[in-house]
C-alpha positions in Angstrom: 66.3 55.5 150.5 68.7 55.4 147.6 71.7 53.0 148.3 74.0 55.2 146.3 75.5 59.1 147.8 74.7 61.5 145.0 78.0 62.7 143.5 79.8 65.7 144.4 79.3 68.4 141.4 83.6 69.1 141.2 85.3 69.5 138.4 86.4 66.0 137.2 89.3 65.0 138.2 92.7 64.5 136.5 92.6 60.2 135.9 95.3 58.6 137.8 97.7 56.4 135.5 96.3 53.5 134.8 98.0 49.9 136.4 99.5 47.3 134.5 96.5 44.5 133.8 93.3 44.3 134.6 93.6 45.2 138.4 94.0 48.4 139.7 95.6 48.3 142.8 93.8 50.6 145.4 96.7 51.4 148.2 100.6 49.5 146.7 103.7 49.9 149.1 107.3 48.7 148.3 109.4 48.0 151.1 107.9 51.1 153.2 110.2 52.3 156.0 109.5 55.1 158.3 112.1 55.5 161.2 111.6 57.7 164.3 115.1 58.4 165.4 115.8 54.7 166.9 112.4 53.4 166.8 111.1 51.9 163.4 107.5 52.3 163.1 107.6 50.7 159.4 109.6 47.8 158.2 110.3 47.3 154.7 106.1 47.1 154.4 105.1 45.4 151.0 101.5 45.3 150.2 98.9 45.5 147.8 95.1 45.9 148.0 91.9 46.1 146.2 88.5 47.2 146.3 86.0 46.3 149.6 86.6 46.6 152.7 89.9 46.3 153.9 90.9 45.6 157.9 94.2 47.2 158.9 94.4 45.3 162.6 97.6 45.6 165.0 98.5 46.5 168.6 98.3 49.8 169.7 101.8 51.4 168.0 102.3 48.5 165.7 102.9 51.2 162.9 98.7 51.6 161.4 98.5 55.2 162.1 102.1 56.0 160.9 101.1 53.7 157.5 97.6 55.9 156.8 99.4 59.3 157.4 101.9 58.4 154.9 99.5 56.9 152.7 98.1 60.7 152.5 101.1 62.4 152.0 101.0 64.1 155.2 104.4 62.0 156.4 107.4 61.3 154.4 108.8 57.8 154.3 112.2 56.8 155.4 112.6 55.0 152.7 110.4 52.8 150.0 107.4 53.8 148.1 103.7 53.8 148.3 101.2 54.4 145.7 97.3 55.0 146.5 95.1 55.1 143.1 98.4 54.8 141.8 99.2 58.5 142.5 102.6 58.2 144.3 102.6 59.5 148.2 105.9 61.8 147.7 104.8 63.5 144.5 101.0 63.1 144.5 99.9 64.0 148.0 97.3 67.1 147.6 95.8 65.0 144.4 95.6 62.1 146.8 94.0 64.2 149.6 91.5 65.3 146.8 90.2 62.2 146.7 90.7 59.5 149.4 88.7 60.6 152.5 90.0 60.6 156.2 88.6 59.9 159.4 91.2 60.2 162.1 91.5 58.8 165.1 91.6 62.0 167.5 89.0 64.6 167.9 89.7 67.9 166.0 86.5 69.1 166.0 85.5 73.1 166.8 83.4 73.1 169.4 81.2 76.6 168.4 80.6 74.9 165.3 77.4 72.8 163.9 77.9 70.0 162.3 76.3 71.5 159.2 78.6 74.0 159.2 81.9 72.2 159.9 81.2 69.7 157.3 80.0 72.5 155.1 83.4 74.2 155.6 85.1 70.8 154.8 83.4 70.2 151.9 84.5 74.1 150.4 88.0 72.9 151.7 87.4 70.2 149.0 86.5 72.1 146.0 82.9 72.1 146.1 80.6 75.3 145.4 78.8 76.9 148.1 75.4 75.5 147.2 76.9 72.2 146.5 78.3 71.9 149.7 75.4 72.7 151.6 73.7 69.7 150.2 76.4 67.8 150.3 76.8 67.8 153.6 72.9 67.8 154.9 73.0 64.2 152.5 76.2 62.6 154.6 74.3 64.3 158.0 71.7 62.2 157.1 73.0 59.0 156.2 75.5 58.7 159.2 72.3 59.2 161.5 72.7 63.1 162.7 70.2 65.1 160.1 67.8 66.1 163.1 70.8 67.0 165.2 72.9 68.5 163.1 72.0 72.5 163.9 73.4 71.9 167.3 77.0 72.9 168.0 79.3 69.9 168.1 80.9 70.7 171.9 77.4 69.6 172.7 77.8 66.3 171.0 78.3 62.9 172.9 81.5 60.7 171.6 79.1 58.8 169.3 78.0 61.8 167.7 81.1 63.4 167.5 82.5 60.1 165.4 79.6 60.4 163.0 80.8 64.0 162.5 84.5 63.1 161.6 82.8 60.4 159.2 80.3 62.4 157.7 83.3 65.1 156.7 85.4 62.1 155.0 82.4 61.6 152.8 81.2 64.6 151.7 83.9 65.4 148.9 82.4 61.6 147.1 86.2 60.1 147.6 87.0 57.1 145.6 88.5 55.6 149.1 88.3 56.2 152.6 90.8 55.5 155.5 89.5 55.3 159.0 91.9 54.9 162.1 90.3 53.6 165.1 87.0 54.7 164.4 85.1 53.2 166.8 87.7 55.3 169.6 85.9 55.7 172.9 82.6 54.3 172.4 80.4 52.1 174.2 79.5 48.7 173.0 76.1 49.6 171.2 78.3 53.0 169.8 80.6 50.8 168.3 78.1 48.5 167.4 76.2 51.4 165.0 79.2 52.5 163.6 80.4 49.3 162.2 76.8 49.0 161.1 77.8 52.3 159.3 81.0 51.3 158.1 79.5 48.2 156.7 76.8 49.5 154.8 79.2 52.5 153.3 81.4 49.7 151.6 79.0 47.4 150.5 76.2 49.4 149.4 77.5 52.6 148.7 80.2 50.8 146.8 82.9 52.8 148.4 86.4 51.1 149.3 87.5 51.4 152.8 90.7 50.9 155.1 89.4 50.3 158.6 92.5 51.0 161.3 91.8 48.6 164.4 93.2 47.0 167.3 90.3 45.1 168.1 90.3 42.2 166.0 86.9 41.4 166.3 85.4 44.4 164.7 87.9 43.9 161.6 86.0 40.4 161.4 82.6 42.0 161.4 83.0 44.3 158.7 86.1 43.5 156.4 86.5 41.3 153.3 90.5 41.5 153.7 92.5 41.6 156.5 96.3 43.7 156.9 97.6 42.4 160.1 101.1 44.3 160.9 103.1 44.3 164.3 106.0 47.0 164.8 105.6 47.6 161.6 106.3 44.5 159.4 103.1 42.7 157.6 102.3 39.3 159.1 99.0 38.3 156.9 97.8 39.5 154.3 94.9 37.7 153.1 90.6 37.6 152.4 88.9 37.4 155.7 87.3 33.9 154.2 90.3 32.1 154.2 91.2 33.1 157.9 88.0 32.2 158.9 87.6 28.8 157.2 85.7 25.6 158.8 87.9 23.8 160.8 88.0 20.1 161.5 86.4 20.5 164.6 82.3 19.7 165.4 81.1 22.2 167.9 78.0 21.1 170.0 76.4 23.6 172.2 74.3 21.4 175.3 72.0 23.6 177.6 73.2 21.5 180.5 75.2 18.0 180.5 77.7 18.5 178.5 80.1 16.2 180.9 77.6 13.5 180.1 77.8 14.3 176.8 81.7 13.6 176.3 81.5 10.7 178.4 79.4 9.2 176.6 81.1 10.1 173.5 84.5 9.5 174.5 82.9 5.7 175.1 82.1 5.4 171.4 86.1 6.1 171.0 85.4 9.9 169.9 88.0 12.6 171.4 86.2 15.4 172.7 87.0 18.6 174.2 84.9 19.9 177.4 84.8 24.0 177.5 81.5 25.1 179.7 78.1 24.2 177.9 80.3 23.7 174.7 81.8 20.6 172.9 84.3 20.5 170.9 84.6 16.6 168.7 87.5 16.3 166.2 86.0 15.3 162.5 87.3 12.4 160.6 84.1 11.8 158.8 80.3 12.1 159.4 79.6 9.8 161.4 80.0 12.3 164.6 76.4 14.1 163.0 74.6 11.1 163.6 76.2 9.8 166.7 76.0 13.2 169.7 72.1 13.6 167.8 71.2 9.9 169.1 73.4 10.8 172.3 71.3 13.8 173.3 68.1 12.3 172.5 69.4 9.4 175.1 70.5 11.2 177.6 67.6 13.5 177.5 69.5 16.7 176.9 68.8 19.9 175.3 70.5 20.6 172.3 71.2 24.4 171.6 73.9 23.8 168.3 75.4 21.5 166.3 78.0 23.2 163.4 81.1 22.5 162.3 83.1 25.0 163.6 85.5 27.7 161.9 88.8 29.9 163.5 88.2 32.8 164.4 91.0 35.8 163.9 91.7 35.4 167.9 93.3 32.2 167.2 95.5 33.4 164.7 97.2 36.3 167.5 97.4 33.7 170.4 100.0 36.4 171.9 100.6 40.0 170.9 102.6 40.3 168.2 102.6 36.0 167.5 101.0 35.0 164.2 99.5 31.2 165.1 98.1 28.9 162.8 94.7 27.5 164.8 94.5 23.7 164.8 92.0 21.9 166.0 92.2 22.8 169.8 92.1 26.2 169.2 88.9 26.3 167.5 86.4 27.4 169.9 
């Protein structure tokens, strides 16, 4: 199957100004405010970010939603500026909408409606001819996983199905970007499980940037290559996924059983060890740990499962909502 989603035949569209260097900054705020009478949902938010796949993680009202609604125009700031393909939110918002595809994080799908026909509809919304659109929209049917299903009206659809609907309609006008909030909302493990699968393959072979809106921190790890963490609405990292998730200084040994025996035994060749179920946890000065729990194990007759030097994970950055932590070595796990 080709890796890439044909193009949209639209007429081309007017070319954003271009952005000082090299760079062009997909989504730019300046000290972004949005107030709701007494409650700010945005803080003076600066940020910039590129192309990939970009994780937008916070507590439930931390401010994400408010952020991608004003990031399409649809919600005027308080105060400060944001730019997305470097069309300006308050002037630039139906250019923007043209262009950036959105998957929201409530259902607001007609139930008498096929999907064919819904995302038909959306993709005439979004300039496309009528022929066009009808292939445009059997091709994004097809690679979000609902081509045989998608005759059948959508109040028959399960929640999975109906998420692969609301995804398939923020592809089928070929945006340059795509903002999802929530969008694995309401599923089951395996459901959310195949949609980052989807989300994942979208960004890194179709090529196509995305902001993914979560407040589970562990799917942001799975799919994104930058993280946007933001807690009633100011920014508290910013950074590549990599960086978060770095090797620590920590060897983690994985036993089948024994593991007592294990640090015992270790803590008696002066090592400081750290005892949590059938896992080990040695602080690394040098190598000579490698060697030492290998020649251990073989003597005590255990069974060993792993042996890695271990790396944070973005759990131990957010030891408490709304607390940025920097991991040390006893928070590696």
């Amino acid at each position: 199957m080709d890796a890439r989603l044909p193009a949209a035949e639209v007429a081309a569209p007017t070319p954003s100004p271009q952005a000082h260097g090299s760079h062009q900054a997909l989504i730019r705020t300046q000290s972004l405010t949005k107030r709701y009478g007494t409650v700010t949902a945005l803080d003076a938010l600066t940020l910039e970010v590129g192309s990939g796949v970009i994780g937008l993680v916070g507590a439930n009202g931390a401010g994400k939603s408010t952020l991608i609604k004003i990031l399409l125009g649809l919600l005027p700031p308080t105060g400060g500026r944001a730019f997305v393909l470097d069309w300006d939110v308050a002037t630039d918002g139906t250019r923007i909408r043209q262009h950036v595809g959105y998957m929201p994080e409530h259902d607001c799908l007609p139930p008498d409606l096929s999907a064919t026909e819904f995302v038909t509809h959306m993709a005439r919304i979004s300039g496309l001819p009528p022929n066009a659109a009808r292939e445009r929209a059997a091709e994004v049917l097809r690679h979000v996983g609902l081509y045989e299903e998608r005759y059948r009206q959508i109040g028959g659809y399960s929640t999975g199905m109906k998420q692969r609907v609301k995804l398939a309609q923020a592809l089928v006008h070929d945006p340059r970007l795509l903002l999802l909030d929530e969008p694995t909302n309401g599923l089951d493990p395996a459901g959310r499980g195949e949609m980052l699968d989807l989300i994942a393959r979208i960004g890194n072979e179709f090529g196509i940037p995305i902001l993914v809106a979560s407040h589970l921190l562990g799917e942001i790890e799975r799919v994104a290559d930058f993280l946007l963490a933001i807690d009633a609405g100011r920014l508290l990292q910013a950074a590549p996924l990599a960086t978060l998730t770095h090797r620590t200084g920590v060897l983690a040994v994985e036993v089948e059983e024994g593991t007592d025996r294990l640090s015992a035994a270790l803590a008696g060749r002066g090592l400081k060890t750290r005892v949590d179920g059938r896992h080990l946890f040695i602080g690394l000065e040098d190598d000579r740990p490698y060697d030492l729990v290998r020649d251990l194990v073989d003597d005590l007759g255990l069974s060993l499962v792993r042996i890695e030097q271990d790396r944070h994970r973005l759990e131990d950055l957010f030891r408490t909502p709304g607390e940025l932590a920097v991991p040390g070595p006893d928070a590696a796990q």
